[in-house]
C-alpha angles and dihedrals in degrees: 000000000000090000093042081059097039083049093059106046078055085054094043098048097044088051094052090047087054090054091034087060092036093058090041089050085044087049104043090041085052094055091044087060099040078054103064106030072053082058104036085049086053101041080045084053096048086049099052083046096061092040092052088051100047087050092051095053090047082058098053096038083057091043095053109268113133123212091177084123147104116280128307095022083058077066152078127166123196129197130223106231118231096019110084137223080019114142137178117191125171123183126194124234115201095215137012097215094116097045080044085208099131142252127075091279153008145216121223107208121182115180118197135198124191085003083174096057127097086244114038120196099225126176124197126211140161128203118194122225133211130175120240087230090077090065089066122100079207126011141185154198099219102024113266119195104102081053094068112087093233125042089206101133086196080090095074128044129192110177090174100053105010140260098288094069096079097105145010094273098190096073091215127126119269132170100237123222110285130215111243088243097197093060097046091039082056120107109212087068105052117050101210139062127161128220120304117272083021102164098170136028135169108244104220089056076075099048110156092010131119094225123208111198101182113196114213102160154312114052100039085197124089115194119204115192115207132188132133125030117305141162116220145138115215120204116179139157094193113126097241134034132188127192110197129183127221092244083227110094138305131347112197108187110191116182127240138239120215127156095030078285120113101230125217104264081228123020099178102176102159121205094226126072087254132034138150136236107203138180120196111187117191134210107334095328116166111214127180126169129191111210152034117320114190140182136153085206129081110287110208130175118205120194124206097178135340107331133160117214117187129181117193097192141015132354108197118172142158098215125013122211122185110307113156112070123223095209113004118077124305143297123206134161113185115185106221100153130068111233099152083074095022101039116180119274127283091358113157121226121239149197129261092039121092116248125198128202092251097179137013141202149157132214112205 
């Protein structure tokens, strides 16, 4: 009878250690998973921050507010209210051109969760931007199609975005995109300079070059002669610019790649508050021309005869003066070439144009 009793208390007690196991493995397995619906809510919540970050900065960029400055105005950082150490912060890069992810622009958003405790929870993600004005075949800063001598909208084509992008239709004044000018008037990206004081050059002794003509001062005009088939890509902050055919036959202008970056055919960024892009055809020139032409001047095409000028790509202008001819040749810009989701390199985004998030990735 002694052993049946002392039997039992063995039983007993082996029993009570295996639940006893049992609850401490529940347990344990409870917390575990408390644990890490506690994490994946967190790292949801850090999430939602940096994307709440990154939408609030998108607001203010289309309502007017610039963060094309140095940290920490490039910046903002907004808070969730009742959880606490929770922070989302969003910062503004004027080009994509290191992450090599795309757009004109990104936003940099970090959300953080118990940003007081000894282990955050932080989640990192980026969201391109493109204007809206690089889905254009022409665009302006003040409107322009009551400017062109034919409202015939057969000139432009736009088989990516459709035949009414061809100009800024509101007729209201925006501050188009800009090109960042130190880093195009640096040398070490453009591989082609002519002699100092230089006022006129002929365009095909520069065939294959990013060429850099810098005004400093005397004849504010720079005249480009044109004629033959040439590839170049013509950066110049002169006043004035003229682009004159030969009158003797076709001029074909193709754009260059150097860097691995597809430069603007044209970058006209004058260092004085007016300035003028014109092209003078001559005779029955036909002149065509493949890329991205830009100017925050007034562009402007004079015919002398009957001449043909085609763009394939991108009109951008500050000021448009009368292009399209009623009598004299023809005027075309077919937009061949997709620069709302492949914008030309190191443009800054502005304000007064819509931007929209293009891309979007996280880093984890």
């Amino acid at each position: 009878m002694k052993r049946k009793g002392q039997a039992l208390i063995i039983v007993v007690i082996i029993f009570a250690l295996i639940v006893s196991v049992f609850a401490i493995s529940i347990s344990t397995a409870m917390r575990s998973q408390a644990l890490e619906e506690t994490e994946i809510y967190q790292r949801e919540q850090a999430l939602y921050l940096a994307q709440m970050g990154i939408n609030q900065m998108i607001y203010n960029i289309n309502n007017g507010v610039d963060y094309n400055k140095p940290p920490p105005n490039n910046s903002i950082i907004i808070t969730a209210p009742g959880v606490p150490g929770a922070e989302g912060k969003a910062t503004y890069h004027k080009d994509d051109i290191e992450t090599k992810y795309g757009g004109a622009g990104y936003v940099e958003g970090i959300g953080t969760v118990n940003k007081s405790q000894s282990q955050p929870v932080t989640r990192r993600i980026f969201v391109s931007l493109t204007s809206e004005a690089f889905k254009y075949c022409l665009y302006t800063s003040t409107g322009g199609k009551d400017l062109i001598d034919t409202p015939d909208t057969d000139y432009f084509s736009n088989p990516s975005y459709g035949s009414s992008y061809f100009y800024n239709p509101s007729g209201t004044s925006y501050t188009i995109p800009y090109p960042d000018w130190s880093w195009y008037s640096n040398l070490s990206n453009y591989n082609a300079s002519p002699p100092p004081g230089t006022t006129s050059i002929n365009a095909s002794d520069y065939d294959g070059k990013v060429l850099y003509v810098p005004y400093s001062s005397g004849t504010d005009t720079l005249t480009v002669n044109v004629s033959g088939s040439f590839s170049l890509a013509l950066i110049t902050n002169f006043p004035n610019v003229t682009i004159q055919s030969s009158g003797k036959g076709n001029a074909t202008w193709n754009s260059v790649t150097f860097n691995n970056l597809t430069y603007p055919l044209i970058l006209h960024y004058p260092s004085t508050t007016s300035g003028s892009l014109t092209f003078n055809l001559q005779g029955n020139d036909i002149v065509t021309l493949y890329g991205f032409i830009y100017t925050n001047a007034t562009f402007s095409i004079l015919y002398s005869g009957q001449s043909n000028f085609t763009l394939y790509g991108e009109l951008m202008t500050g000021i448009l003066d009368k292009i399209a001819p009623k009598k004299n040749g023809t005027f075309k810009i077919n937009y061949i070439y997709d620069y709302f989701n492949n914008p030309p390199p190191h443009f800054i985004t502005v304000t007064g144009t819509k931007f929209k998030p293009y891309s979007f990735r996280e880093e984890y």
